[in-house]
C-alpha positions as CSV (number, residue, x, y, z in Angstrom):
1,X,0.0,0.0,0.0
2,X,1.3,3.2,-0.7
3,X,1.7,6.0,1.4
4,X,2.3,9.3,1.8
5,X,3.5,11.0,-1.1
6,X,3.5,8.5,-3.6
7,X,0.0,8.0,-2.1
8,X,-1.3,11.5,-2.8
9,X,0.3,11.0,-6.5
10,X,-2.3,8.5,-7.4
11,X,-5.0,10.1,-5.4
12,X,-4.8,13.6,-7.7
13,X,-3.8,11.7,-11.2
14,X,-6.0,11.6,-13.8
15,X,-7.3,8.1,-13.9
16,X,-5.9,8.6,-18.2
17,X,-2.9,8.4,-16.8
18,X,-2.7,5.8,-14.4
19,X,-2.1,1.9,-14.7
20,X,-5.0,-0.5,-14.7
21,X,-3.2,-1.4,-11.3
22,X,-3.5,2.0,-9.9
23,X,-6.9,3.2,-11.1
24,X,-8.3,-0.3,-9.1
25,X,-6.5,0.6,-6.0
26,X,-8.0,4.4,-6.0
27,X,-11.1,2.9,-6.9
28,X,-11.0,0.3,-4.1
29,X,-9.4,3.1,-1.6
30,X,-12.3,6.2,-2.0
31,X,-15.6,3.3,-2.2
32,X,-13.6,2.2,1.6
33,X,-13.2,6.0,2.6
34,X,-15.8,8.6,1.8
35,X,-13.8,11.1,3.6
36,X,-11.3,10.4,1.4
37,X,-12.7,10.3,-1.9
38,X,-14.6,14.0,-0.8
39,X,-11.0,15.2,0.2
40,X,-9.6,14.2,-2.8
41,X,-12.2,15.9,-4.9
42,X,-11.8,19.2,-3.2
43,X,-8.5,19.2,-3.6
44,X,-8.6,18.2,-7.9
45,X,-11.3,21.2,-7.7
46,X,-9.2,23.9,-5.9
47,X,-6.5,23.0,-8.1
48,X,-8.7,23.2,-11.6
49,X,-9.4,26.5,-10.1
50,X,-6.0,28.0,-9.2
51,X,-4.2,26.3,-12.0
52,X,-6.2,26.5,-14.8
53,X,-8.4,29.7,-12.8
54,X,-11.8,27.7,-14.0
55,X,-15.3,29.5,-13.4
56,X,-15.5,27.9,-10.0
57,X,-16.3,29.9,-7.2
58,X,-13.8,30.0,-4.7
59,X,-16.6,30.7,-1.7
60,X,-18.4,27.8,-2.6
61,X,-15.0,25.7,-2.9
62,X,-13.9,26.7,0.4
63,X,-17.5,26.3,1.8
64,X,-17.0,22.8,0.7
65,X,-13.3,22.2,2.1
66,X,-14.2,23.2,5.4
67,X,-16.7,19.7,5.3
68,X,-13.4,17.7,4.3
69,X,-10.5,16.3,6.2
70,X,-8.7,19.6,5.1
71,X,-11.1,22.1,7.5
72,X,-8.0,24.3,8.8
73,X,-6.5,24.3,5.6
74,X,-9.4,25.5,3.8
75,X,-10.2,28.1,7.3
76,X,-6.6,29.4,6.4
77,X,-7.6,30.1,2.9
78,X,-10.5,32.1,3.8
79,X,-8.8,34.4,6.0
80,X,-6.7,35.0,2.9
81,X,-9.6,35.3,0.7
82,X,-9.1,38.8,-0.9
83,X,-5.4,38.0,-1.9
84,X,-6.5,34.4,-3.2
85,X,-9.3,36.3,-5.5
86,X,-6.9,39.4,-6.8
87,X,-4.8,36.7,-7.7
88,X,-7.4,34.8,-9.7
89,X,-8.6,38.3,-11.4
90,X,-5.3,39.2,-12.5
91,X,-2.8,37.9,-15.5
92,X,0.4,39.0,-13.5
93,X,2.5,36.3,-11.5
94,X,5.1,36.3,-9.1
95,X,6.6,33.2,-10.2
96,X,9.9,34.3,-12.0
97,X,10.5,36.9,-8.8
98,X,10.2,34.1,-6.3
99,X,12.7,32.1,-9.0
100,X,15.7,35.1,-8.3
101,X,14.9,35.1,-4.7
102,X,15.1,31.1,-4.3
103,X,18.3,31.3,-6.0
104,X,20.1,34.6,-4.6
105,X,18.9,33.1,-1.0
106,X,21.2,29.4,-2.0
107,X,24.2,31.5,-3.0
108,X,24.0,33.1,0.3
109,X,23.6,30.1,2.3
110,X,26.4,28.3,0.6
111,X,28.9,31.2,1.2
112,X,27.7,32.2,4.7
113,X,30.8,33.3,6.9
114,X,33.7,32.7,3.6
115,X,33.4,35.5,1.9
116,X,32.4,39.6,2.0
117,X,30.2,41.6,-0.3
118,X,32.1,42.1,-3.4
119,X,32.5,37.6,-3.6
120,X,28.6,37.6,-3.2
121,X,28.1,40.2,-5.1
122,X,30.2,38.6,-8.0
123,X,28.9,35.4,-7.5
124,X,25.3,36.8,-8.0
125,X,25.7,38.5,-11.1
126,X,27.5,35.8,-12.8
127,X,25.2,33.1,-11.6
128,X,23.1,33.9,-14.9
């Protein structure tokens, strides 16, 4: 039986792209766990929704997580509600921002304490 990650793999693959094996194992799993199989169709929603920003309401969505296994989860969604929704609304992302950050902040950590500003500083701008 798998678990964990691997588990939550087959949970949120589209059946198209799963084995024989693994599509009767997820069947077998969400007709022995309704909790489950609900969880796990919140979860492909919200992620139709903030991938693909689908029609879907996000009230209604989290309305319907906080019935699910994920109650807090979809609780600390709500309380970020507004930003969740200008998100949705607008074409811009954060993504390649995050990218430079994420990478200026491993630089740093691998030369913490063995060098000064100009080696950082060159290491940075070379690091294209």
């Amino acid at each position: 039986m798998p678990l964990g990650r691997r588990l939550a793999r087959l949970l949120l693959t589209s059946p198209a792209r799963q084995s024989v094996t693994e599509r009767e194992f997820v069947a077998r799993l969400l007709t022995a766990e309704p909790g489950l199989a609900a969880t796990s169709r919140w979860v492909k929603a919200m992620d139709q929704l903030l991938r693909k920003k689908t029609k879907a309401s996000i009230d209604s969505l989290l309305d319907i997580g906080v019935r699910t296994s994920l109650a807090k989860f979809a609780m600390g969604l709500r309380r970020d509600l507004s930003a969740i929704k200008n998100a949705l609304a607008t074409p811009w992302t954060t993504s390649p921002v995050e990218g430079q950050i994420s990478k200026l902040k491993m630089i740093k950590r691998t030369m913490y304490g063995r060098a000064g500003f100009q080696l950082l500083r060159a290491r940075i701008l070379h690091a294209h």
